[in-house]
FIDO-41659 format. One record per residue (C-alpha): x, y, z; residue in three letters. Coordinates in steps of 0.02 Angstrom, whole numbers, plus 50000, padded with zeros to 5 digits. Example, Ala and Ser with C-alpha at 12.3 -4.5 7.8 and 13.67 -1.06 7.14 Angstrom:
residues 2
east:north:up:fikol
50615:49775:50390:Ala $
50684:49947:50357:Ser $
//
This chain:
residues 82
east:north:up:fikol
50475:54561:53270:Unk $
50341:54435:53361:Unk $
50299:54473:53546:Unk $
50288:54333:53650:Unk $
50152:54344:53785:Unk $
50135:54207:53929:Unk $
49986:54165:53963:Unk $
49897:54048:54111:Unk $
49754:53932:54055:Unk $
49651:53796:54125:Unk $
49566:53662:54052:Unk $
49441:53543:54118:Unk $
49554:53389:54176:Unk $
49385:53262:54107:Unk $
49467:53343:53923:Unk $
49546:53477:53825:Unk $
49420:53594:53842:Unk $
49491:53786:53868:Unk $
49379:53859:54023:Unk $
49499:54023:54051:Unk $
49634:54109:54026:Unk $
49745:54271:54086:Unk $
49896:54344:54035:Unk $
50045:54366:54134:Unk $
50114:54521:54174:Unk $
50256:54605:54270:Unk $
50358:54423:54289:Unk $
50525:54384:54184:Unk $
50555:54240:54103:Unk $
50689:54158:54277:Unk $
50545:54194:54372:Unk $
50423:54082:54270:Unk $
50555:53958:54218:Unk $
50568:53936:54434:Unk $
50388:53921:54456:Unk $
50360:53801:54327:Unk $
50508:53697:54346:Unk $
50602:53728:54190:Unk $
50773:53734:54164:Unk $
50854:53904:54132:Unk $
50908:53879:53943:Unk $
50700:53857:53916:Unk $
50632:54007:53835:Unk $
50460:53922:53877:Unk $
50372:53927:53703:Unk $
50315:53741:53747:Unk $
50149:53720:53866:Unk $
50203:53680:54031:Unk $
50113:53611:54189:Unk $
50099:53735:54359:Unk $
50136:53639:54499:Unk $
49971:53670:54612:Unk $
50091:53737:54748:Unk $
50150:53879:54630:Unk $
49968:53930:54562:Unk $
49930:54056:54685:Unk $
50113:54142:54658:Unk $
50091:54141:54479:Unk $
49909:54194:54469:Unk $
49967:54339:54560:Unk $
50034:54412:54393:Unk $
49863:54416:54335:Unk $
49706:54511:54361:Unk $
49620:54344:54410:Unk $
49606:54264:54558:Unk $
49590:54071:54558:Unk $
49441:53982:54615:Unk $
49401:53811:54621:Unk $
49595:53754:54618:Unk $
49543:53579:54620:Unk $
49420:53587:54484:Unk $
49542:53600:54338:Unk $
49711:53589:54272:Unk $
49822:53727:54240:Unk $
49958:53783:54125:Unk $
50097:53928:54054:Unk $
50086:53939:53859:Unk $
50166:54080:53728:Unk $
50069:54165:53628:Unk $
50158:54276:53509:Unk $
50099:54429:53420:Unk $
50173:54528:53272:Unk $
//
């Protein structure tokens, strides 16, 4: 059976370059699909945009904290593990 872990990333908005990521932790899937703005049939394997006013909720499921919120682009993406 695959796992599926969400994580948050953030790229450099100039290109696709990956500067960090964290995994999210102790949020359900509603939770996320409201934060993101996905409906509630989306099991959110796809790479969705965080609305800038939501990154400081959703960053709170991580062991980051977010700096320089202007400075890149962020996003919720599945990993899955086996």
């Amino acid at each position: 059976m695959v796992k599926v872990r969400r994580m948050l990333r953030w790229y450099d908005p100039a290109g696709d370059t990956l500067i960090g990521e964290a995994e999210l932790r102790g949020v359900g899937l509603t939770m996320l699909q409201r934060l993101v703005g996905a409906p509630s049939g989306d099991a959110l394997y796809d790479c969705w945009p965080v609305p800038t006013e939501r990154l400081d909720e959703l960053a709170a499921f991580t062991k980051i904290s977010v700096v320089g919120l202007e400075r890149f682009v962020y996003f919720v993406e599945a990993d899955g593990d086996e």
